[in-house]
C-alpha positions as CSV (number, residue, x, y, z in Angstrom):
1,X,46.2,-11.6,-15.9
2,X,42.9,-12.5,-17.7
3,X,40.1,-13.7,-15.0
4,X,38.2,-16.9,-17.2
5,X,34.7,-15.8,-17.3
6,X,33.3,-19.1,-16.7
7,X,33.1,-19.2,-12.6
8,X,30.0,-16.6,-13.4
9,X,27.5,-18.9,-15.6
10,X,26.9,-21.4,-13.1
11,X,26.1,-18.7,-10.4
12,X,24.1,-16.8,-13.0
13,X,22.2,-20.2,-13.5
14,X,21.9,-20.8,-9.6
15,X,20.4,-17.4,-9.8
16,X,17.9,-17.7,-12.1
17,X,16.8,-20.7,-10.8
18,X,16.3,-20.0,-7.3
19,X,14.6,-16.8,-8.4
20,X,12.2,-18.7,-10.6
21,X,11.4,-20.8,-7.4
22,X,11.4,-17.8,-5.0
23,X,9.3,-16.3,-7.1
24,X,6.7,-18.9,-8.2
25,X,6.4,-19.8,-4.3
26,X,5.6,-16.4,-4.0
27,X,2.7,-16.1,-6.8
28,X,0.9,-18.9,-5.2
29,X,1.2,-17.0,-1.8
30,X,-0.4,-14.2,-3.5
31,X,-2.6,-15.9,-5.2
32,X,-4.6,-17.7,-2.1
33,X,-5.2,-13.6,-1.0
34,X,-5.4,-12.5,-3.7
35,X,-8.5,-14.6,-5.8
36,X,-10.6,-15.1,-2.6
37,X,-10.7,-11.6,-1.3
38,X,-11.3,-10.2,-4.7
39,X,-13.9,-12.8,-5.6
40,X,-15.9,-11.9,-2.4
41,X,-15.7,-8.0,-3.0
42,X,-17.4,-9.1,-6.7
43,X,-20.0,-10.6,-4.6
44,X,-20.6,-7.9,-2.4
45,X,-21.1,-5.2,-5.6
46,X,-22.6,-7.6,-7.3
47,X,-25.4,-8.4,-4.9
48,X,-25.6,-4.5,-4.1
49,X,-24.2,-5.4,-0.4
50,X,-21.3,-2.6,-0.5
51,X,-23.6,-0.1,-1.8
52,X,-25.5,-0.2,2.0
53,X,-22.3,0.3,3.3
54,X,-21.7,4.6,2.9
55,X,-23.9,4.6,6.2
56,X,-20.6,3.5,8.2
57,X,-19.0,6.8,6.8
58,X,-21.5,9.2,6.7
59,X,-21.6,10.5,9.8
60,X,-17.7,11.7,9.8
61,X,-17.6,13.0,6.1
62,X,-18.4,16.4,7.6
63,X,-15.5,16.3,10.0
64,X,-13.7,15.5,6.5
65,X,-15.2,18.4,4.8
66,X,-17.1,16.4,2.5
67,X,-20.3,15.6,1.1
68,X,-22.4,12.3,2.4
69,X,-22.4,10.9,-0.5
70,X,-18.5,10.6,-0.6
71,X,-18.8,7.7,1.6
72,X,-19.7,5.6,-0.8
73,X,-16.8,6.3,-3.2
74,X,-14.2,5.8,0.0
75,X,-16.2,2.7,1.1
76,X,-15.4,1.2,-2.8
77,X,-11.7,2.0,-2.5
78,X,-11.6,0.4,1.0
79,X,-12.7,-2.7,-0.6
80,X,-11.3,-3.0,-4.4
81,X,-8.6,-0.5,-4.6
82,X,-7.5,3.0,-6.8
83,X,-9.3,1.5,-9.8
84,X,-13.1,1.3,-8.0
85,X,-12.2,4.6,-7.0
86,X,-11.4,6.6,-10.0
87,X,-14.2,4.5,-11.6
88,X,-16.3,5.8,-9.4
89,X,-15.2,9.5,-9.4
90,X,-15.5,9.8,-13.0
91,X,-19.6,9.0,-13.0
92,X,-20.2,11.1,-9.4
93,X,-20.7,14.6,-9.8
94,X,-18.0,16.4,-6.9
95,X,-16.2,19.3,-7.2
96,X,-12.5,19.3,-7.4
97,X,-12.0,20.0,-3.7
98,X,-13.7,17.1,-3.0
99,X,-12.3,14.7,-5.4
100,X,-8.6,16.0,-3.9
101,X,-9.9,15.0,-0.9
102,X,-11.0,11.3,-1.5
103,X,-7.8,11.0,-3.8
104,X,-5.6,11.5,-0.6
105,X,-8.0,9.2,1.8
106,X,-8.1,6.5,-0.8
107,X,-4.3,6.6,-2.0
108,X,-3.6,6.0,1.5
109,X,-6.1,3.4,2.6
110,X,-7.2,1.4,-0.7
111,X,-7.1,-2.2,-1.0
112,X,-6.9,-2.7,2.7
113,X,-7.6,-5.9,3.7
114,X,-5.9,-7.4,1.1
115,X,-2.5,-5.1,2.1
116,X,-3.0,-5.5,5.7
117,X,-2.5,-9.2,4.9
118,X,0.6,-8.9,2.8
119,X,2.0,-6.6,5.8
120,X,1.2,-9.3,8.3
121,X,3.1,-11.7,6.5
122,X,6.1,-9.4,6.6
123,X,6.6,-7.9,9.7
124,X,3.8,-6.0,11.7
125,X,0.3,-7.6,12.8
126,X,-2.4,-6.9,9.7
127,X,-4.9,-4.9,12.4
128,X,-2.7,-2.7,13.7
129,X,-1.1,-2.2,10.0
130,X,-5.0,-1.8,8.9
131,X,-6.2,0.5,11.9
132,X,-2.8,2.8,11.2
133,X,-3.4,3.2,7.6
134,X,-7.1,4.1,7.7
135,X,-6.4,6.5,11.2
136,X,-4.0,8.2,9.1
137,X,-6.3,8.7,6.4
138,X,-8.6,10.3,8.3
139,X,-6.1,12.7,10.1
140,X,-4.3,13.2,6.3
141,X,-7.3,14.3,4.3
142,X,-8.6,16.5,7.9
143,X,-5.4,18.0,7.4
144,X,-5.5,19.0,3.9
145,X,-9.2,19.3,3.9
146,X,-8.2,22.6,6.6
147,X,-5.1,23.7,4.1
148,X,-7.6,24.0,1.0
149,X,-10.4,26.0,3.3
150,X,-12.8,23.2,1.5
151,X,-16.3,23.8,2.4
152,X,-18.6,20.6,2.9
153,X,-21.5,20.8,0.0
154,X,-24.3,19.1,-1.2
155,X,-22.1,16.6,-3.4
156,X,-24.7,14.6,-5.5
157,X,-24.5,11.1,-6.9
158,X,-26.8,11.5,-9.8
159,X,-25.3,8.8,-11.9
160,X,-25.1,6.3,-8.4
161,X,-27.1,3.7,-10.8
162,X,-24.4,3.6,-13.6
163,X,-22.1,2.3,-10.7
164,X,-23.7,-0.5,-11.0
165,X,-26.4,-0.9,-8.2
166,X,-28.6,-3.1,-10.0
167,X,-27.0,-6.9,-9.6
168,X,-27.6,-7.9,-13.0
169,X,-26.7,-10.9,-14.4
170,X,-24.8,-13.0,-12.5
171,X,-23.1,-15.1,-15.4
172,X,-21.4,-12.3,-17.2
173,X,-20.1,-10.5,-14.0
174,X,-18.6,-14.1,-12.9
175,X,-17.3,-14.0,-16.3
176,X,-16.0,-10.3,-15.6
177,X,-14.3,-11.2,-12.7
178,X,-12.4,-14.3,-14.4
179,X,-10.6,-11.9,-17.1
180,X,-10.2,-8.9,-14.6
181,X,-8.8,-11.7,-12.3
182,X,-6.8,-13.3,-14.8
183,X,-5.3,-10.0,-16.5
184,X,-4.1,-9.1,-13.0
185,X,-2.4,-12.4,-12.1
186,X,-0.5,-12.4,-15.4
187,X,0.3,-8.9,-14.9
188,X,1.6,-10.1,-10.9
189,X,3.5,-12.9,-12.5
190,X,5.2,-11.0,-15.0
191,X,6.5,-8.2,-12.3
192,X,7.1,-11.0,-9.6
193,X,9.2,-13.4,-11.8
194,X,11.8,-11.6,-13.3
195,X,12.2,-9.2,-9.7
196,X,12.8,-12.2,-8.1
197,X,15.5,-13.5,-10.7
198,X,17.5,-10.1,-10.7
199,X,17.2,-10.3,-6.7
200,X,18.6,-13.2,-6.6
201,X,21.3,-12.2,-9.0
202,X,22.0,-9.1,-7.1
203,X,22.6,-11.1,-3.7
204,X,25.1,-13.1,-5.6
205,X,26.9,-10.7,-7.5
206,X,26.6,-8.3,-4.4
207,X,24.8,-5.8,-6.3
208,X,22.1,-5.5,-3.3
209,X,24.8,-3.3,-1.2
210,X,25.2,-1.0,-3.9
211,X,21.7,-0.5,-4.5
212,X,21.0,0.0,-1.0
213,X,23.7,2.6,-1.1
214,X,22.6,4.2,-3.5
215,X,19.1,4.5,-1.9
216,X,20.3,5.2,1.3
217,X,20.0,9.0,1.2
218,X,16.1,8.9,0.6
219,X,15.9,5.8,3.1
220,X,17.6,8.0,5.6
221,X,15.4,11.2,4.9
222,X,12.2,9.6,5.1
223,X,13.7,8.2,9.0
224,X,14.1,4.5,7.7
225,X,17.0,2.0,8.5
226,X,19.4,1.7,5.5
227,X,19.2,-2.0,6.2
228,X,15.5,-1.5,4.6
229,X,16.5,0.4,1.7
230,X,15.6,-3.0,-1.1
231,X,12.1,-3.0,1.1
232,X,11.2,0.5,1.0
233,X,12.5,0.9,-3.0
234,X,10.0,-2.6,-4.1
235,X,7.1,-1.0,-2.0
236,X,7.6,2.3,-3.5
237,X,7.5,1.6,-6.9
238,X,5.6,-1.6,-6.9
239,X,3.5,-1.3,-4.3
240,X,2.1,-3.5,-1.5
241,X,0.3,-5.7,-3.5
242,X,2.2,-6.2,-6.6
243,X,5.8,-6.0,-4.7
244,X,4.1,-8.4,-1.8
245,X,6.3,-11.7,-2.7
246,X,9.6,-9.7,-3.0
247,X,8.6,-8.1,0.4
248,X,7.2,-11.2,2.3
249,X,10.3,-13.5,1.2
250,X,12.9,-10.7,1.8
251,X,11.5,-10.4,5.6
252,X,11.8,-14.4,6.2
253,X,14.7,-14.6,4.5
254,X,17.0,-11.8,6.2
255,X,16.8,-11.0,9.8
256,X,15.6,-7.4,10.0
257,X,15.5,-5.5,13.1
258,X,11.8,-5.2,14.9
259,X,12.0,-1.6,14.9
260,X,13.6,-0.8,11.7
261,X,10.8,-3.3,10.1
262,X,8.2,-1.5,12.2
263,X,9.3,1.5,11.0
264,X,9.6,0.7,7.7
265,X,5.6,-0.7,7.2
266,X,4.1,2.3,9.1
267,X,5.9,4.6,6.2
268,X,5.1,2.3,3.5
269,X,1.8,1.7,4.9
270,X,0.9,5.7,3.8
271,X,2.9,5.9,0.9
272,X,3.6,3.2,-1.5
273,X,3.1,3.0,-5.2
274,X,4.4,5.9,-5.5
275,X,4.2,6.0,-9.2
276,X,1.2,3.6,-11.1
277,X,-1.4,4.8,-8.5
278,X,-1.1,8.8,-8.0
279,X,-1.4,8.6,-12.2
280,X,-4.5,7.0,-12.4
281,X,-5.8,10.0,-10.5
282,X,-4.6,12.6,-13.2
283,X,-7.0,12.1,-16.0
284,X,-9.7,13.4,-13.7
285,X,-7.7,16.6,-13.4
286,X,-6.6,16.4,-10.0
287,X,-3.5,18.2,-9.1
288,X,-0.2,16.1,-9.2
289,X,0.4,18.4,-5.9
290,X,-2.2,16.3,-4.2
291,X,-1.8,12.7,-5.2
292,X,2.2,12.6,-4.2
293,X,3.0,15.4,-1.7
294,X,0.6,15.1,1.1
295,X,1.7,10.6,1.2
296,X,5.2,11.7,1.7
297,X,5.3,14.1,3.7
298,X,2.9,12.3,6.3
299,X,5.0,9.2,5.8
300,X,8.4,11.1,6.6
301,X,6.3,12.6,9.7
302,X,5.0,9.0,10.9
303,X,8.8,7.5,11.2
304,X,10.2,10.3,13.1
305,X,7.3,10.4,15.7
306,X,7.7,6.5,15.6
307,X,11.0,7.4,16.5
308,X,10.8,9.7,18.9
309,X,8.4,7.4,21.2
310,X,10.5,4.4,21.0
311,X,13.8,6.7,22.4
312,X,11.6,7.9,24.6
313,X,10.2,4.6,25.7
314,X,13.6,3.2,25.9
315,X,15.3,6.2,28.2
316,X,12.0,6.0,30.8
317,X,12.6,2.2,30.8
318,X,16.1,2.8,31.7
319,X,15.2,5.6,34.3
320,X,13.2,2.9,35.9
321,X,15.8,0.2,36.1
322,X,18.5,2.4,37.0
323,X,16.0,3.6,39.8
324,X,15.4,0.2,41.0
325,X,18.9,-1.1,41.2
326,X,19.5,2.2,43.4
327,X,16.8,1.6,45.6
328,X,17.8,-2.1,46.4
């Protein structure tokens, strides 16, 4: 018996259209964290303000084993991401130790105000998700800081002014900011738009089970709920920022369990991205070891001690009652 094709074009056209919406809601989401927060970090470079912020850091970059003048590099990627990073990296004289080292710290806490956000909106409360990410940065690179045997040095910045410390004009970095602005809003709306369409597809078509099947087997080694297996695979390869709108309308949209989402953002929170921002590191020379490894294995690490506390939690809490019922 032949099955008429034509039941499936008007649920392909419901689809596309409710992923068009989905995703255009989402973009604008994005967009009112997205041009504000970067606008403001242009400020701060511009008018030389970030540059008087390394003082913050200095005092713990020996208990990171590196040189004082690597807070200002981890104090840029706090603020605008991997690419202020590897900018600055690749004018800063540092050894390879050391540029291993602010790899890991910054591919675990870049961007993070602006990621804290997105996770707020999804799940967790943006301080704690901010304060986790930037504690575990710290206790990451101590770690592997102690595995390499590096040796804090006398790291100089001898090409700190090529950075860009001098404010210059303030006309062609406004115009600077506009394309760099631009150029990532069309590269957002390009990933968001047809993700969104093909989600919405795959809930109709009931593609979203098999794809969560077929993740499942990672999900479940790095600790996660299957449940979160679409979540975890958009943060992954998209990342926080770029896969925020998938993330954010997912969470409202589905009711996830508190602990599973919990969970879920503490892993993501120290490894996402997984694939655009390890590789900007590699023209610099830096070990792929390094910039995927050390993100994996702390976020595997993070959801099983989660674990752990919350059965343990649950059985002292259940001691207790049991306890009280017996002494009434």
């Amino acid at each position: 018996m032949r099955i008429s094709p034509e039941p499936f074009l008007p649920r392909i056209q419901v689809g596309i259209k409710s992923g068009i919406k989905k995703g255009w809601s989402g973009l604008i989401w994005l967009l009112k964290i997205l041009v504000p927060i970067s606008f403001l970090t242009a400020l701060l470079v511009h008018f030389g303000v970030i540059y008087q912020l390394d003082f913050l850091l200095t005092p713990v970059m020996n208990w990171l084993s590196l040189p004082a003048s690597a807070a200002l590099v981890l104090v840029i990627g706090l603020f605008t991401g991997i690419y202020g990073t590897v900018a600055a990296l690749s004018v800063m004289a540092f050894s390879m130790d050391h540029m291993i080292l602010m790899a890991v710290f910054t591919l675990i806490s870049h961007n993070l105000i602006q990621e804290s956000i997105v996770q707020g909106n999804s799940g967790i409360n943006p301080f704690v998700a901010a304060l986790f990410r930037l504690i575990m940065a710290f206790v990451v690179t101590f770690v592997c800081a102690k595995i390499m045997g590096v040796i804090p040095g006398q790291g100089t910045a001898a090409a700190l002014d090529s950075l860009g410390k001098s404010s210059g004009d303030f006309i062609p970095m406004l115009e600077n900011w506009g394309k760099g602005t631009g150029k990532l809003v069309l590269q957002v709306f390009c990933i968001i738009m047809p993700l969104m369409v093909l989600l919405e597809l795959a809930k109709i078509f009931n593609i979203i089970q098999v794809v969560t099947k077929i993740c499942s087997p990672v999900v479940a080694f790095l600790g996660l709920d299957r449940s979160c297996g679409m979540l975890w695979l958009t943060a992954a390869v998209f990342g926080l920022a770029y896969g925020s709108a998938v993330i954010v309308e997912e969470t409202r949209a589905n009711p996830y369990d508190k602990e599973a989402l919990t969970k879920l953002h503490l892993s993501i929170g120290v490894n996402h991205a997984m694939i655009e921002d390890p590789v900007l590191f590699l023209p610099l020379g830096i070990p792929p070891f390094w910039l995927w490894i050390p993100r994996l294995i702390a976020a595997v690490a993070v959801t099983y001690l989660f674990s752990a506390f919350s059965f343990a939690r649950r059985l002292y809490a259940k001691r207790a009652c049991h306890k009280k019922i017996r002494n009434h």
